[in-house]
N, C-alpha and C positions, 0 to 999 in steps of 0.2 A: 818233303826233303828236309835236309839238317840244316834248321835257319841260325842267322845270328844276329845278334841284337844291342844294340847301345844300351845300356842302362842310361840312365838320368832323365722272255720279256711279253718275253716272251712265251706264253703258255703254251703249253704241248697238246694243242686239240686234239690234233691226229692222234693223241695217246688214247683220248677219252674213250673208244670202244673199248680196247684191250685194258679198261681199268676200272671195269664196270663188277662191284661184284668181287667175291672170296674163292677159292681152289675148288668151294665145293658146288660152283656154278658156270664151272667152264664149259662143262661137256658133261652128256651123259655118263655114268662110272662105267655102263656097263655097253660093254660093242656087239652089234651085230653079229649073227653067230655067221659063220660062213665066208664072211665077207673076207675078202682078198686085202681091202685097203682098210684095216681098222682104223679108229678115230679115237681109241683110249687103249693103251699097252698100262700092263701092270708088271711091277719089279718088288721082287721078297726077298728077304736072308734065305727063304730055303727055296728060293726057283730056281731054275737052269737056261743058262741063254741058249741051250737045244731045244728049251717050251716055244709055242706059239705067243707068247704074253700077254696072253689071254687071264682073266683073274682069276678061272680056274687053274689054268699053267703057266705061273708067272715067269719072265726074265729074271738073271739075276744079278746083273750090273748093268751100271747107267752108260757104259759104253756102249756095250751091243745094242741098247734102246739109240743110242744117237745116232750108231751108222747102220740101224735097222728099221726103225722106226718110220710110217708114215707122214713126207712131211705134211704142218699143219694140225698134227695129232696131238695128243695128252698123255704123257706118260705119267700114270701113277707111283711111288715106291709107300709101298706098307709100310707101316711100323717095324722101326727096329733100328738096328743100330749097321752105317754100312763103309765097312772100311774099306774105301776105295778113292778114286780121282776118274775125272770123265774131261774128255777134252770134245765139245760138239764142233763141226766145223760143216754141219748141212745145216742149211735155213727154212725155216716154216715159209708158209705160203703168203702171207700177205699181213700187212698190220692187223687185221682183223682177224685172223685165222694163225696164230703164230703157231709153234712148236714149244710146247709148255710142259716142263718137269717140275713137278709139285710133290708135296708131301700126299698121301691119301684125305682126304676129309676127315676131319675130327682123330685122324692119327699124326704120328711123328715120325718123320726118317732123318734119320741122323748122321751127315757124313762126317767122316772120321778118320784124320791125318794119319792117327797114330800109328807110329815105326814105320810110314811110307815114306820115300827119299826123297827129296825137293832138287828141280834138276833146275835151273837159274831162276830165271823168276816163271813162278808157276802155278797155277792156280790148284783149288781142289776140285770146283767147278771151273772149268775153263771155258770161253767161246772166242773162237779164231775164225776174221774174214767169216761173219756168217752175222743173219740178220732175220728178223722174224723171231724170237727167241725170248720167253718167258721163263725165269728161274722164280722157284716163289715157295714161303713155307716150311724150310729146312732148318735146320739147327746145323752149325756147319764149324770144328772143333777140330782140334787137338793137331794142328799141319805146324811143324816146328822141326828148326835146324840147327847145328853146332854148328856149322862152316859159315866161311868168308863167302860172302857175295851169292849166294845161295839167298832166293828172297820167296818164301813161303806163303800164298795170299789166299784167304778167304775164295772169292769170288775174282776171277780175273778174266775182263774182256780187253780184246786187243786187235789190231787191224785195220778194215774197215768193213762197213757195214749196218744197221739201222733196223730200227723197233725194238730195241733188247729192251727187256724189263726185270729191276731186279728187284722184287717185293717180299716182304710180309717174313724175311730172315730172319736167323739169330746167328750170330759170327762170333766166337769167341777164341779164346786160346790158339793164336795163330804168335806166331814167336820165332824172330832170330836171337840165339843167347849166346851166339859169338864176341868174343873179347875183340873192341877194333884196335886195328893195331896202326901205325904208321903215323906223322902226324896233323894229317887230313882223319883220319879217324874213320877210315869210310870201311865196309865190309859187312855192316849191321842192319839187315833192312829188312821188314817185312810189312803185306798191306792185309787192312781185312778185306774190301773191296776197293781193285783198282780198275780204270777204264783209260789203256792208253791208245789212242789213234796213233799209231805209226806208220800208216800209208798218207800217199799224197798225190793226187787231191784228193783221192777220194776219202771221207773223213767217214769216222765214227758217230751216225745224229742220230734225233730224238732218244735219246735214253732217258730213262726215266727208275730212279731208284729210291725205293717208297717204302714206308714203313719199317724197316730193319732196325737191328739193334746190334751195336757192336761196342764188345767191352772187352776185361783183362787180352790187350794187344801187344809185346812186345816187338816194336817199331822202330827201334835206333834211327837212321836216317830219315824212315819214309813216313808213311802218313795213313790213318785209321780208315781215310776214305780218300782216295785222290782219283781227279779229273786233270787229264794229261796230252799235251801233245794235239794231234789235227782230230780235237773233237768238238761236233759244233751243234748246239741245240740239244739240251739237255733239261733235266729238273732232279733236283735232290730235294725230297720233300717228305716231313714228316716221321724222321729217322730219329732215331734214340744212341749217341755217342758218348762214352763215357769211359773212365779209365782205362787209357793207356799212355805210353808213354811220350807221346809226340803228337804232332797237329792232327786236330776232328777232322775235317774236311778241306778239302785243298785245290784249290782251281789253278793251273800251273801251264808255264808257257818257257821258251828256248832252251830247253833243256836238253836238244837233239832228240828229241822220242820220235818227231818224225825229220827227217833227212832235209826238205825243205824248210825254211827259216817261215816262208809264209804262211805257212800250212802251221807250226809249229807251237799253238798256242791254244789252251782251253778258250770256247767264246760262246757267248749267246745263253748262258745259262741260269736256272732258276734255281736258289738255294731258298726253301721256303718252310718254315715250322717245325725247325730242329728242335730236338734240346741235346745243347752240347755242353758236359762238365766233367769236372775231374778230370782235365787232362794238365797232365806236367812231364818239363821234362827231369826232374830231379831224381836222381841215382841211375839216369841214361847215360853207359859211357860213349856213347857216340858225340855226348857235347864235353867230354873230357870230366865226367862230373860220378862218383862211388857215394856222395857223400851225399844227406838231406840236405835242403835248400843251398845247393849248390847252382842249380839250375831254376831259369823260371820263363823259359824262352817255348816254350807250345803253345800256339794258337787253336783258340775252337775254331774259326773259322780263317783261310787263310788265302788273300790271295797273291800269288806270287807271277805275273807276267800276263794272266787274263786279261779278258778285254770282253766288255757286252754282258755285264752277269748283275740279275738283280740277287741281292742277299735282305730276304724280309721275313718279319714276324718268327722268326726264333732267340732264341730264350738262350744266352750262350753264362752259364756262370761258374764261378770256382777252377776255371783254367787260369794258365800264367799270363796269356795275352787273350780277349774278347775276342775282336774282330780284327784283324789286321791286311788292309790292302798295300801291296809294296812289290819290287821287283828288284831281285839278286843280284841281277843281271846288268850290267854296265851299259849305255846307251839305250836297255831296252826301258818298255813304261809296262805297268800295270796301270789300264785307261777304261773310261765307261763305266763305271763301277758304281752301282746304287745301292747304299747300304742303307734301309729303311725302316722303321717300323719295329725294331730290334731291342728285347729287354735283356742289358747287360751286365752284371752288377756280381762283386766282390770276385773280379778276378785279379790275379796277384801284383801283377808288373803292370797293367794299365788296363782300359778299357775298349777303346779304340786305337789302334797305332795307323798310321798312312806314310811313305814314303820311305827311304832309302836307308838303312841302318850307318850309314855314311855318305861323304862325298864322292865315293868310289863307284858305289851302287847304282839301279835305275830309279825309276819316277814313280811315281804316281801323279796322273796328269788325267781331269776332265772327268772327275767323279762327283758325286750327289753323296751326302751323308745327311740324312732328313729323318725327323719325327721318331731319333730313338731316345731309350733310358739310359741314360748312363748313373749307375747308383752305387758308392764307394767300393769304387776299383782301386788300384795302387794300395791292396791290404799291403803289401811287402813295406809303404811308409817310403821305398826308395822316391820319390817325388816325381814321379812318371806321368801321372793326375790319371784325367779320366780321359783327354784326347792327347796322344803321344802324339805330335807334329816332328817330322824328324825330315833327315834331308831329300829335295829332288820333286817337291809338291808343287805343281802347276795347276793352276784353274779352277782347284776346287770349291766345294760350297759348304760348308758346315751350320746348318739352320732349324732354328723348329726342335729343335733337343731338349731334353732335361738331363741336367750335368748337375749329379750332387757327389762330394769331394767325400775321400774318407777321413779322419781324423789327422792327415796331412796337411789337408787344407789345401791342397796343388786340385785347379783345376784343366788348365791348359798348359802341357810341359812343350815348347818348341826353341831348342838352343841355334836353330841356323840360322843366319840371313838371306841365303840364297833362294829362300824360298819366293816365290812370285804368282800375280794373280789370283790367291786365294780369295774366298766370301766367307768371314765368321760372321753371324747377326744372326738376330732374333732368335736369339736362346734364353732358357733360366735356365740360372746359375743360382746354386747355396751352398752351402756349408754347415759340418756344424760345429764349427769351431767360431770366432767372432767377424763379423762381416769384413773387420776392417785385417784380419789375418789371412782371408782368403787370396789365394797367390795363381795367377795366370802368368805363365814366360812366354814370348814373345820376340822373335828374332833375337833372343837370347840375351831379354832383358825383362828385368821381374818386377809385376806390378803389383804390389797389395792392396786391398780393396777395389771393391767393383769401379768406386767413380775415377780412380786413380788407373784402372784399368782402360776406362774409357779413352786416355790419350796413347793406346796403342794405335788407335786407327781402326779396331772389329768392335762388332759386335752394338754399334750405334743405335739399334733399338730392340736392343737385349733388356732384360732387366736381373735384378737377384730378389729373389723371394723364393719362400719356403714352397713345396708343390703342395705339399699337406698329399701323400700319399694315405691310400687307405690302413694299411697296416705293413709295417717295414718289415718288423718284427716276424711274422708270417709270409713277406716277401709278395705280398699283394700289393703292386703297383699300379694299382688302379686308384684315380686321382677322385679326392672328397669331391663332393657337390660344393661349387661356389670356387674351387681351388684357382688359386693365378697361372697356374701352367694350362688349362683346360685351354685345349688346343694345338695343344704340344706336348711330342714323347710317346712311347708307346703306348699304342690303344690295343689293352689286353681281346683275346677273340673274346668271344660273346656265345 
């Protein structure tokens, strides 16, 4: 969504069968000759959906495979290039057995927007009210609109429903390039993969979206990946996000997606071993901005009203904001939140932000912020540091970090008072500017130096010492033998 900004758990077991393995070990390629209930349909640029889709006489669009197709089956598409949109709305048989569209083995099928018309929000892969459902494999391009409100998305699931898996993608060139007009600025939206639960109760669960790559996105309001609405039990893991214009990944809650208020909130999910960068929003006019560094309000990761989601071991850098948990929303909280394990560093506007961009906005209330990097964020210099505390933070814990300052010297920027219940401690903290210029604010009063810091009241068995990373310069933050942080901060995989 179009954020704004102040300047100044569950693993998915039940996934583990259906995630066993590459497209070219699902299923035999080749079916039974004869057989009434085939087990693998094949789709070509030169088939005909009057063939048997047989790979001797292929189908030749992913429609007719979806409302022809045996559930449970494997549809192959060959190589090539396939301009079309498929909307599935029948369900495989069982998490184990789902209904899988895949590219062919060691080929490429390519779907492809291009000059096809975007009728509201719409996917080019679409799955509505349906479940069992493996998309996996495709290079998925060129779905882009000049109209208002018209929202053009990569992959879009929505409804309800459970076992969908969306793997081993490439999403690119998905774009709204309408001018917003009015001044809400709204009308500019597009996703590369979105998942909104819009029914209730019955929700949107175990999804699981793995390995994809999405890049050049233009996204005015919405977001490169978002988790939305009554979806509950998830995992985003493993995915490659990078240039485009607005937030990586998005866990988002009251935004009316689903009609119930209860129902109405992303929950229970795993964001695990991203790399997210290059995302900004500067020259997006959706945030009123033509010009470079106009803007610097995108988050790699974001979350807006969620509740129950771990966010661990990815790599979020060179965005405007790192990690940010918060909620738009007046009375509402963004709550439960474990941001763990996470190497952050040289994003523009700060590194961690939490809490409410005002006193208008909601919370963030009864999160975990444990054992990451934080390593000079706040390139912009505007003094934002590396943990942006801002208003509406209840409960939280800030622990076990490594927080090195950029050439700012701001390591903790928080101007409110009404902040309550927070745990900073047991972090290092450095700089490398002089120890005693190092600046932590604090209910919106500024300490210089650590021991001068120490009568804020946090961080009481903190220390400031160098980590002595292995090499900065190469961005290996992996910490020397002997270093005083060992035991804190991100511990690179292995």
């Amino acid at each position: 969504m179009l954020r704004l900004f102040k300047i100044g758990f569950l693993a998915l077991t039940l996934l583990a069968a259906g995630c066993q393995g590459e497209a070219s070990t699902i299923s035999n390629p080749v079916p039974t000759n004869g057989s009434d209930h085939q087990e693998v349909y094949y789709i070509s640029p030169e088939g005909d959906d009057g063939n048997n889709g047989s790979i001797q006489s292929p189908w030749k669009t992913m429609q007719h495979a979806s409302d022809h197709a045996t559930p449970g089956s494997t549809v192959y598409l060959r190589e090539g290039v396939y301009q079309q949109k498929v909307k599935i709305t029948r369900s495989g048989l069982s998490s184990t057995k789902p209904t899988t569209f895949s590219s062919y083995p060691n080929e490429k099928a390519i779907i492809d927007g291009k000059g096809l018309s975007v009728h509201g929000l719409e996917g080019l892969i679409e799955v509505e009210n349906a479940s069992f459902i493996t998309i996996q494999n495709f290079e998925i391009r060129n779905f882009t609109t000049t109209h208002a409100d018209q929202v053009p998305t990569g992959i879009y699931v929505h409804g309800a429903g459970e076992y969908i898996q969306i793997r081993g993608n490439t999403v690119h060139a998905i774009a709204n390039d309408v001018q917003p007009k009015g001044p809400d600025l709204t009308g500019r939206d597009a996703h590369g993969i979105a998942v909104y639960g819009t029914e209730h109760p019955a929700a949107l669960q175990n999804i699981l979206i793995q390995d994809n790559e999405l890049y050049d996105l233009v996204l005015g309001s919405s977001e490169s990946l978002a988790v939305n609405g009554n979806v509950d039990t998830f995992s985003i893991l493993d995915n490659t996000i990078h240039d485009t214009d607005n937030i990586g990944i998005d866990l988002i809650g009251y935004e009316g997606i689903s009609a119930d208020d209860n129902y109405d909130r992303a929950r229970n999910g795993i964001v695990r071993g991203n790399e997210v960068y290059d995302i900004t929003s500067n020259y997006n006019p959706s945030y009123g901005t033509t010009l470079p560094n106009d803007s610097h309000l995108a988050g790699g990761i974001y979350v807006d009203g969620g509740t129950d989601h771990m966010i661990d071991q990815n790599r979020v850098y060179r965005n405007d904001i790192g990690i940010e948990i918060a909620s738009e929303h007046a009375g509402r909280s963004t709550s439960h939140i474990t941001v763990q394990d996470n190497l952050i560093y040289h994003n523009r506007l700060t590194g961690i932000a939490m809490g409410g961009y005002d006193e208008e906005r909601g919370s963030t209330e009864d999160s975990t912020v444990m054992y990451n990097t934080l390593f000079q964020n706040d390139t912009l210099g505007a003094g934002n540091g590396q943990l942006f505390v801002q208003a509406m933070t209840k409960n939280n814990t800030f622990k076990r970090n490594i927080v090195v300052s950029g050439s700012s010297g701001v390591l903790i920027y928080n101007e409110y008072s009404s902040n309550s219940g927070n745990l900073i401690d047991e972090n290092v903290y450095y700089t490398p500017v002089a120890e005693e210029d190092a600046l932590w604010v604090w209910k919106d009063k500024g300490y210089s130096g650590f021991s001068t810091y120490m009568n804020s009241g946090n961080d009481t068995h903190s220390r400031y010492a160098n980590p002595a990373f292995m090499n900065e310069t190469s961005e290996d933050f992996n910490l020397q033998p002997g270093s005083p942080a060992e035991g804190y901060g991100y511990l690179a995989p292995r």
